[in-house]
C-alpha positions as CSV (number, residue, x, y, z in Angstrom):
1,X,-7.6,36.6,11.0
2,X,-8.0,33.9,8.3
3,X,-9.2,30.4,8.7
4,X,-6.3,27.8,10.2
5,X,-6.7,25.8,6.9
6,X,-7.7,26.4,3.2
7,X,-10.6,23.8,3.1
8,X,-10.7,25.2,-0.8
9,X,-6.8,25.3,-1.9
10,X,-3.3,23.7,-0.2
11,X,-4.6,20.4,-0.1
12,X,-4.3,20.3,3.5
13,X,-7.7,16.8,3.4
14,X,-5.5,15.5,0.8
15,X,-2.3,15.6,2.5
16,X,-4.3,14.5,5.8
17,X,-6.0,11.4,3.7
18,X,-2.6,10.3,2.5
19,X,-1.3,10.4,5.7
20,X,-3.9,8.4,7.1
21,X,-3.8,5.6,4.3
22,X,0.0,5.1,4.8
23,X,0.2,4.4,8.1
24,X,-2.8,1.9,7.6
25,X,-0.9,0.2,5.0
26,X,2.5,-0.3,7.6
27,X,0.9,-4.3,8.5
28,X,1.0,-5.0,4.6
29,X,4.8,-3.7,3.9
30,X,5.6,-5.6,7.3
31,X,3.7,-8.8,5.3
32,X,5.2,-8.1,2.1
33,X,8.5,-8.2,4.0
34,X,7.7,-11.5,5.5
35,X,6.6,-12.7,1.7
36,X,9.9,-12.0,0.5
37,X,11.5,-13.4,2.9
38,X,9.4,-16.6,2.0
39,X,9.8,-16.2,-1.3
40,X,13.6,-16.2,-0.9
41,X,13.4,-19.5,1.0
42,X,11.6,-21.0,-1.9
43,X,14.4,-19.9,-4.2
44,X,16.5,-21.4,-2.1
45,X,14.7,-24.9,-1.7
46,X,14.1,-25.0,-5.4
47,X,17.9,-24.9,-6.0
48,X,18.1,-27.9,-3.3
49,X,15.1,-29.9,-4.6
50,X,16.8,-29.7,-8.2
51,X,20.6,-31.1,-6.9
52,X,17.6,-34.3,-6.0
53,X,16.5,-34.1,-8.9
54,X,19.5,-34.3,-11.0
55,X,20.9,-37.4,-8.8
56,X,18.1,-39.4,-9.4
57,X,18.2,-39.4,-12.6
58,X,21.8,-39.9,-12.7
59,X,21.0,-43.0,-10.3
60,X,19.3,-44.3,-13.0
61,X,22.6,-45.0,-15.0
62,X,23.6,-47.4,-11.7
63,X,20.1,-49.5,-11.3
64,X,22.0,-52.7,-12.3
65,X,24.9,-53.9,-13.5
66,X,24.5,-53.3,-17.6
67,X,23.5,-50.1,-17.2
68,X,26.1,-49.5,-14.8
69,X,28.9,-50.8,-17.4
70,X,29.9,-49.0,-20.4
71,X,32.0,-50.7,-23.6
72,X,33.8,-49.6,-26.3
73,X,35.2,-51.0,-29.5
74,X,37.9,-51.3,-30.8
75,X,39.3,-51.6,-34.4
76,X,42.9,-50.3,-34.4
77,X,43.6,-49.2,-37.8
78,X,40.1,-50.4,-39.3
79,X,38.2,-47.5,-39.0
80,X,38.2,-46.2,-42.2
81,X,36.8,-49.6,-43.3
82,X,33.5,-50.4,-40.7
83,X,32.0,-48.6,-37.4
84,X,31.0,-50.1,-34.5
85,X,27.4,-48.8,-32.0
86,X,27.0,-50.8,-29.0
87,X,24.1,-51.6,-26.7
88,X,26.1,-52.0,-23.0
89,X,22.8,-53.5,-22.2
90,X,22.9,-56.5,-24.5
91,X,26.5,-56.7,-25.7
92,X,29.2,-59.0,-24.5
93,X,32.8,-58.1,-24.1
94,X,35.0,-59.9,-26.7
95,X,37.7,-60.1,-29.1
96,X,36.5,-61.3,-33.2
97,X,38.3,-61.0,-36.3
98,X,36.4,-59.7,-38.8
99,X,37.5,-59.1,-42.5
100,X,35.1,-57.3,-45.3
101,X,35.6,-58.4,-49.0
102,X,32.3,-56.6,-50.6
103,X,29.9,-54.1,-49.6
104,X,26.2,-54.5,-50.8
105,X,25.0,-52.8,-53.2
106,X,21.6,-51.8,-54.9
107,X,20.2,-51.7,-58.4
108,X,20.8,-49.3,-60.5
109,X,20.7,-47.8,-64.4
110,X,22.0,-44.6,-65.9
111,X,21.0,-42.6,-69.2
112,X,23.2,-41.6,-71.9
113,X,24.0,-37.8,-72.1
114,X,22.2,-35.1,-72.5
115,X,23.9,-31.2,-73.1
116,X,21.6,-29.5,-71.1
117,X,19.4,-31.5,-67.6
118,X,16.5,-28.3,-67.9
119,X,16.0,-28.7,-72.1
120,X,12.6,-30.2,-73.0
121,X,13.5,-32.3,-75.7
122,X,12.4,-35.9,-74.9
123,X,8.5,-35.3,-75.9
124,X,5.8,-37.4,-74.3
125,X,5.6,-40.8,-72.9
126,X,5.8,-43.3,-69.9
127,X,8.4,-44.6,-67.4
128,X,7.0,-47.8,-66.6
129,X,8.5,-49.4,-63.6
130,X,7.6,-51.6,-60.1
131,X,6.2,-50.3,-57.0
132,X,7.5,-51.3,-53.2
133,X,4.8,-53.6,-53.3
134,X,5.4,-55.6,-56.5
135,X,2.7,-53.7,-58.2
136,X,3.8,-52.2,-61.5
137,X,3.1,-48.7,-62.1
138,X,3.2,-46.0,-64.8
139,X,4.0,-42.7,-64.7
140,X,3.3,-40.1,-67.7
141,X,5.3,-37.9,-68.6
142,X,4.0,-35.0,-70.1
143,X,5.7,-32.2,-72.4
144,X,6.0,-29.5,-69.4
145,X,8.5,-32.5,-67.4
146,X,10.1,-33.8,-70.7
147,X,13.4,-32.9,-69.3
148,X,15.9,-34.9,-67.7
149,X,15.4,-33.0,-64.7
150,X,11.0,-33.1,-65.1
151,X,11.6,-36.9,-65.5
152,X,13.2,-37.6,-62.3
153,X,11.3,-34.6,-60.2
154,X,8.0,-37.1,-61.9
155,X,9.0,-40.2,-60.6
156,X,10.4,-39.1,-57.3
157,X,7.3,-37.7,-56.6
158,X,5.3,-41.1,-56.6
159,X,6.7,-42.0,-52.7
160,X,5.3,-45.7,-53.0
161,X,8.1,-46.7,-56.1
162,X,10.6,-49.0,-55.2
163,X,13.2,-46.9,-56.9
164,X,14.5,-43.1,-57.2
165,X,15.9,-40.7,-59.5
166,X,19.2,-38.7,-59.7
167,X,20.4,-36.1,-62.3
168,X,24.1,-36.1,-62.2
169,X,26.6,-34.7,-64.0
170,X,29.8,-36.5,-65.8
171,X,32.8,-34.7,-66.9
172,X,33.6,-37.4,-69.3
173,X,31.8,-36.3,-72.0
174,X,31.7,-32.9,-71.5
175,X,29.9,-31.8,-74.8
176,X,26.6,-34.2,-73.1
177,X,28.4,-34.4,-69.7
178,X,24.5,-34.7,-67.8
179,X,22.8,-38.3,-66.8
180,X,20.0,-39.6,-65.3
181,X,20.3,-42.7,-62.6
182,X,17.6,-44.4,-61.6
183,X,18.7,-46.6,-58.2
184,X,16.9,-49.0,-55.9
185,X,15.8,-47.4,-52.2
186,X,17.4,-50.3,-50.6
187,X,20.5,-53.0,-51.2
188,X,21.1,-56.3,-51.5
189,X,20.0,-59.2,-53.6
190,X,16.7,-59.5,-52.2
191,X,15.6,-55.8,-52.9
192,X,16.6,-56.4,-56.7
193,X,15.0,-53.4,-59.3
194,X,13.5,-54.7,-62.1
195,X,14.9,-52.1,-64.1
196,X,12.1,-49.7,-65.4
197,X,11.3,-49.4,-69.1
198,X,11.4,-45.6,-71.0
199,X,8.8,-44.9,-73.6
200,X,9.2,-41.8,-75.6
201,X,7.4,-40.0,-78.3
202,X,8.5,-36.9,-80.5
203,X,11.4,-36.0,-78.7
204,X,14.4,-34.2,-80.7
205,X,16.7,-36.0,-78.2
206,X,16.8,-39.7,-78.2
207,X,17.1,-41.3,-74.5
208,X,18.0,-44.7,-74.0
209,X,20.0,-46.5,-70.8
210,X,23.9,-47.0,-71.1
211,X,24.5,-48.9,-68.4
212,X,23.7,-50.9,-65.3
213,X,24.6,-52.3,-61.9
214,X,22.8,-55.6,-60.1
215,X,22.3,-55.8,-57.0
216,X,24.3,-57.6,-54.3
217,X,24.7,-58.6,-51.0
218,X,28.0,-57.4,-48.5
219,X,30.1,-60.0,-48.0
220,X,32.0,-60.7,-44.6
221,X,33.9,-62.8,-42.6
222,X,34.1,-63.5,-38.7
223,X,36.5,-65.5,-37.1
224,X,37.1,-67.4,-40.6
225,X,33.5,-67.9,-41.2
226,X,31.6,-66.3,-44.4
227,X,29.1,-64.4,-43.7
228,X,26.4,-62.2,-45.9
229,X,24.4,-59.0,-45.4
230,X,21.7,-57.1,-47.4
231,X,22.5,-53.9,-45.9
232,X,25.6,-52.0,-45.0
233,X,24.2,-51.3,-41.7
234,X,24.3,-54.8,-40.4
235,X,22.0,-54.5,-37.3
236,X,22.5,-57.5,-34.7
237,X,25.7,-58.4,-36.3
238,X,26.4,-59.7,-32.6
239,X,24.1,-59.3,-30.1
240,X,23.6,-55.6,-29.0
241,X,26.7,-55.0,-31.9
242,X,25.8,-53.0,-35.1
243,X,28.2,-53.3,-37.8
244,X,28.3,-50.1,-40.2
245,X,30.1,-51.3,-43.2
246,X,32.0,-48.6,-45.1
247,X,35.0,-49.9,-47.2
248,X,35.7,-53.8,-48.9
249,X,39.3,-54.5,-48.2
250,X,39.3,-57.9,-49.3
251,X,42.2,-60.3,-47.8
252,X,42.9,-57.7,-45.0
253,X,41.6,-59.3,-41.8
254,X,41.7,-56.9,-39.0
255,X,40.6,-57.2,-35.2
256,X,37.2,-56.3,-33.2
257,X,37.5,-56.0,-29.6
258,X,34.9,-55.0,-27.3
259,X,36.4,-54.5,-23.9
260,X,34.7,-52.6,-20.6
261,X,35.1,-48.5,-20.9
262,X,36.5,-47.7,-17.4
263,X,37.4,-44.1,-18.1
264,X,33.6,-43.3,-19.0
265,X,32.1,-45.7,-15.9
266,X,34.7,-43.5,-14.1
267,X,33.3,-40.7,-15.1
268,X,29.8,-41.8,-14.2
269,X,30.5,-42.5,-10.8
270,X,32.4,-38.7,-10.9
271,X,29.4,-37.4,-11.9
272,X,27.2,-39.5,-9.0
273,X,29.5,-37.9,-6.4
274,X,29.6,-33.9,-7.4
275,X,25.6,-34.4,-7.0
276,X,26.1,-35.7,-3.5
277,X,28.8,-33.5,-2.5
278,X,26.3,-30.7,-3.9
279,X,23.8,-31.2,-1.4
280,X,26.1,-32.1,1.0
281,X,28.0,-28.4,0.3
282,X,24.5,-26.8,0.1
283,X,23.4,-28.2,3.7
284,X,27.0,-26.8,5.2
285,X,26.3,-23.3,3.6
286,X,22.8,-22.9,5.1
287,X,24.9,-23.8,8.8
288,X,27.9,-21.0,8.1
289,X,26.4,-18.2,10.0
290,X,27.5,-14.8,11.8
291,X,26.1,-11.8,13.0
292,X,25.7,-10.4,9.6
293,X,23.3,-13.6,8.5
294,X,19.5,-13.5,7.9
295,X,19.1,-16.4,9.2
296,X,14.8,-16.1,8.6
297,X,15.5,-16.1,4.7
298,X,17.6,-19.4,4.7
299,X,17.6,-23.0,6.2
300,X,19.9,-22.3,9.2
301,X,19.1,-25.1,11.8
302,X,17.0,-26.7,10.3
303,X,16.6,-30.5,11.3
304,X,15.1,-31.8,7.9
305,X,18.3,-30.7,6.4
306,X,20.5,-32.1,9.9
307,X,18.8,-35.1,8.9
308,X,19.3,-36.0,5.2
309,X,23.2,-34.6,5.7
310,X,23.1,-37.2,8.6
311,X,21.9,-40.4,6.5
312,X,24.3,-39.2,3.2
313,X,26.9,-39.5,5.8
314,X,26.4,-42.3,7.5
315,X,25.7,-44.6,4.2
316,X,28.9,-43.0,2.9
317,X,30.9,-44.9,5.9
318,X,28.8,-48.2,5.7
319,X,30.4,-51.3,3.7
320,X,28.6,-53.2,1.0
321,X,28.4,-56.7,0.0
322,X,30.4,-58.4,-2.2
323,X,29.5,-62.2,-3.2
324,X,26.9,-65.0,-1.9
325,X,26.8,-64.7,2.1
326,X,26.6,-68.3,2.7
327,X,30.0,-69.1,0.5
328,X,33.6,-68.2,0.8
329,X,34.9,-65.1,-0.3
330,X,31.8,-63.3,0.8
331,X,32.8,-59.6,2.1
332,X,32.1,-55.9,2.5
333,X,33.3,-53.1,-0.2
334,X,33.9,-49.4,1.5
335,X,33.9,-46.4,-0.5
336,X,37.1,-45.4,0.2
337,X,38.1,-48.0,-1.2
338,X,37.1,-47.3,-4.5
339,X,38.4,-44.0,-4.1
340,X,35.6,-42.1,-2.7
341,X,36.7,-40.6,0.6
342,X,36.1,-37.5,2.6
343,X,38.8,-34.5,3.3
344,X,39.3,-32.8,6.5
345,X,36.7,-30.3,5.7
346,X,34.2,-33.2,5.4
347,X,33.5,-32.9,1.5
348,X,34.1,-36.0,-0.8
349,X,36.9,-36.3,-3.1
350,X,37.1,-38.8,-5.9
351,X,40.4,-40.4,-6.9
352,X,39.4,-41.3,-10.4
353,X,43.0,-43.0,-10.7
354,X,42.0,-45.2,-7.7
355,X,38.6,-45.8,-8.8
356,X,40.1,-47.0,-12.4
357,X,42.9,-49.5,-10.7
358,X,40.1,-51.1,-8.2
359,X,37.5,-51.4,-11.2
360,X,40.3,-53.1,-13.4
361,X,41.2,-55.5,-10.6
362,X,38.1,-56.2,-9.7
363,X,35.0,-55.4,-11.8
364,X,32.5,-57.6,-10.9
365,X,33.1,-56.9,-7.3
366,X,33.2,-53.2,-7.6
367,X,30.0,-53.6,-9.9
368,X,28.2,-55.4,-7.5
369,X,29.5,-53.2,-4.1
370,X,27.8,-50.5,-6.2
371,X,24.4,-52.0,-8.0
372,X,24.0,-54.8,-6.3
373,X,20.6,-54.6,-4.7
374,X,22.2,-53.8,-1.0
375,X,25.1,-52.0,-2.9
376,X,25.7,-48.1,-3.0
377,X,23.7,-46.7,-5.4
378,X,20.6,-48.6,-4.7
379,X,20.6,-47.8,-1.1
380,X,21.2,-44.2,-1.9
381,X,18.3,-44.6,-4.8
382,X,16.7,-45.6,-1.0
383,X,17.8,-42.7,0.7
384,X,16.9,-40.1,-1.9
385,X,13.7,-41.7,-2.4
386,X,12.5,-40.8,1.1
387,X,12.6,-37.3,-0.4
388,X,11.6,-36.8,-3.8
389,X,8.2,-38.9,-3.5
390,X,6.0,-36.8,-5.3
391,X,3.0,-37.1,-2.7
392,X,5.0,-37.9,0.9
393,X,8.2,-37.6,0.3
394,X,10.2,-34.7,2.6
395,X,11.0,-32.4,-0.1
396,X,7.1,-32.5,-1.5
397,X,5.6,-31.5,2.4
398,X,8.5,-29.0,2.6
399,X,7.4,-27.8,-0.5
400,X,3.7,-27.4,0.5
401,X,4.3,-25.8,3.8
402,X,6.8,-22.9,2.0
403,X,3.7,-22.0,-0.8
404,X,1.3,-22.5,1.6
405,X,2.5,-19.8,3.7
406,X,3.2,-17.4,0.9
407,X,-0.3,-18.2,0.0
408,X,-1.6,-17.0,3.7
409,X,0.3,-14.1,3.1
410,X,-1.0,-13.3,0.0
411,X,-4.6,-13.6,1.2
412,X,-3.3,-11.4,4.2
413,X,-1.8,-8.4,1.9
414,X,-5.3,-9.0,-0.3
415,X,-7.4,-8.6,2.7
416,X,-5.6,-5.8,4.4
417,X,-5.5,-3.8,1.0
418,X,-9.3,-4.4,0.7
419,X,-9.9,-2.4,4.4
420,X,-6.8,0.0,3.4
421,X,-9.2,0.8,0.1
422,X,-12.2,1.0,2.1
423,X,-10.9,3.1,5.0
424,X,-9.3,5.4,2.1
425,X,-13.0,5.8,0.4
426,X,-14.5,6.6,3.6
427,X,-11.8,9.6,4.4
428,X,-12.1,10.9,0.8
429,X,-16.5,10.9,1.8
430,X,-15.9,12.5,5.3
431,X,-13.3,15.4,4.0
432,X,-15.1,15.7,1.2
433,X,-18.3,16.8,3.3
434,X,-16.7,18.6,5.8
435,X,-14.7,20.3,3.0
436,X,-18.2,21.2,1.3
437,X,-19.4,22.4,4.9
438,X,-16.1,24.7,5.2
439,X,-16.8,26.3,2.1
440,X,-20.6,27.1,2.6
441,X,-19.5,28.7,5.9
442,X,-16.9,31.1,4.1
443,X,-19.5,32.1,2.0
444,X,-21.5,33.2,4.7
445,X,-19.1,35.0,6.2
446,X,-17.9,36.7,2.9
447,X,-21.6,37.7,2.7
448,X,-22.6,38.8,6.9
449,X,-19.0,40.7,6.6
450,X,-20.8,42.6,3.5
451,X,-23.9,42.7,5.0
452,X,-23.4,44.0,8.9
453,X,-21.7,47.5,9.3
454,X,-18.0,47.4,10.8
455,X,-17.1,43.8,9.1
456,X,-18.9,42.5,12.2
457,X,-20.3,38.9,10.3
458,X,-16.6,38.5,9.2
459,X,-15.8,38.4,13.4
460,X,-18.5,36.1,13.9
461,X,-17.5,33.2,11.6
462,X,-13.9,33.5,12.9
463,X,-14.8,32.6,16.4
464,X,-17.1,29.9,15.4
465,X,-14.2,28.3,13.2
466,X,-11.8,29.5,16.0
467,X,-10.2,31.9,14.7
């Protein structure tokens, strides 16, 4: 009869140390189920903490009354001939005609032609010509850039000239059809170009300047009154209005108006509510539970959430003032009447076409119900404040507690892994002896079986194993 397990081959300590180890590791899948269950929270609370976010910095569009209002102009059919970029937080609304009889211009000279921009053929020599600062300046030209091309990559190189250089090309002579231009960096009559002077030596091409242009300012009219410019980008042509001139249509007056832009302040205060509604949606979803619902992985019940849907709510139904309390006319805006109500299922609806009317009828009213300091959006700024502080606001402690219990059960998993690993090493020592004792003792008994007549050693060892 044979021993009742192969110390020496079927891997019964192996099988037996596995074993072992696997049950002992039955706590840490029970805490890694707990972590993901955590974890899953998290995800969950990051998606909330982010719908926050994103309305706080929308909120920042409603902080007062020019940020809260947008304008837009308007030039009918004038277009083509000047555009218009506002600052909402400077302009004014208001109606000008404007009429443009000349663009400015800059200083400017052009070369005769040459048959080919890349041939060296003007020889050495100077361009001799003023820097931004006054300053005159030459530049050499040696006989590797003595090329139309070499002489304006030369003076285009030097950034601190107060003019640039262009090789173009001109189909009216087509036998010598390419030109250089040499052109002031800025316009208008006080950034005039003293034009630069060319001196060449041993050239088999002659270069000399055909023509030029002087400066000159843009001239304007507003409401019948000359104006002039230096620029074509007329900055502070009103205040907080930017004039972009692109076309002189002399004697063709046509008309500015800067008026408010309800569409995109309706679309603002669209935007405000889908945030709300989004937490508002996101709180009714974590209460929509059934039998089927892991309730441990989400925010079922819980009362921070109760409270923040409460206090959206309850600011949702409360009026806002409208006017100087201690004069007539003083009263309370509700946001249903600006179009913001709920629906039977208790999510907001906006009725942009309502909003629009109200704003039109009443702007000032409706911009002060809404960013006046006891208005809408500040009171809400109050609201969601009380979450998003960084250091003690709701969301931030919320936040803390979730990652401070993965981290507990991290250090738990950690810990437990460390006695798992120990307990495993301390097997693996114990088999390993016995399995070393096991063997010794089959040797003896292969040898007393040899030894003792009858196979009576071979008897002896099976008892004392058992067997």
């Amino acid at each position: 009869m044979g021993l009742r397990f192969d110390p020496m081959g079927g891997g019964q300590f192996k099988e037996a140390v596995k074993q072992i180890v696997e049950a002992e590791r039955m706590p840490i899948k029970n805490m890694e189920q707990r972590k993901s269950r955590e974890e899953a929270r998290m995800k969950l609370f990051q998606d909330f903490k982010n719908k926050f976010t994103g309305m706080d910095k929308t909120l920042q569009e409603f902080a007062d009354f020019r940020k809260f209002r947008e304008l837009k102009a308007d030039l009918g059919d004038a277009s083509s001939l000047v555009g218009v970029t506002i600052d909402k937080e400077r302009a004014e609304t208001g109606s000008y005609v404007l009429q443009l009889d000349q663009l400015a211009a800059r200083s400017s000279v052009i070369s005769n032609g040459f048959e080919n921009p890349d041939e060296i053929c003007l020889g050495i020599g100077f361009v001799v010509g003023e820097r931004a600062d006054g300053e005159v300046s030459e530049i050499f030209i040696d006989e590797e850039h003595a090329s139309l091309r070499g002489v304006a990559s030369q003076i285009n190189a030097d950034p601190e000239l107060a003019f640039r250089a262009s090789v173009i090309q001109d189909k009216a002579n087509p036998e010598q059809p390419w030109r250089l231009i040499i052109s002031s960096k800025k316009d208008g009559n006080d950034n005039f170009m003293v034009f630069p002077e060319f001196y060449f030596l041993d050239g088999t091409e002659d270069f000399y300047i055909a023509g030029d242009h002087e400066a000159q300012n843009a001239l304007l009219q507003i409401d019948g009154f000359e104006i002039e410019a230096d620029t074509n980008l007329v900055k502070e042509f009103l205040q907080g209005i930017n004039l972009h001139l692109k076309q002189a249509k002399p004697d063709e007056p046509f008309t500015l108006n800067i008026t408010q832009d309800y569409q995109k302040i309706a679309g603002k205060m669209k935007a405000l509510v889908d945030q709300v509604n989004g937490i508002l949606d996101f709180i009714n979803k974590q209460n929509q539970i059934d039998e089927k619902s892991d309730t441990k992985s989400t925010f079922a019940g819980d009362t921070s959430l109760q409270t923040i849907e409460y206090r959206l709510r309850n600011l949702l139904h409360e009026g806002f003032p409208v006017g100087d309390p201690d004069e007539d006319g003083f009263h309370f805006k509700f946001i249903n009447q600006m179009g913001v109500e709920f629906d039977k299922s208790g999510h907001l609806e906006f009725k942009e076409e309502k909003f629009t009317k109200v704003l039109e009828s009443d702007f000032d009213g409706v911009s002060e119900a809404i960013t006046g300091p006891y208005g809408f959006a500040n009171q809400l700024r109050t609201v969601v404040g009380a979450y998003t502080r960084p250091s003690d606001g709701l969301l931030a402690i919320k936040e803390g507690g979730l990652r401070s219990r993965i981290r507990r059960i991290d250090d738990d998993i950690a810990r437990k892994e460390r006695m798992v690993n120990q307990k495993q090493e301390s097997l693996v020592r114990q088999f390993s002896k016995l399995q070393a004792s096991l063997a010794a003792m089959q040797q003896q008994q292969q040898y007393l079986s040899a030894a003792l007549p009858g196979g009576a050693g071979g008897n002896m060892v099976q008892a004392l194993l058992g067997g």
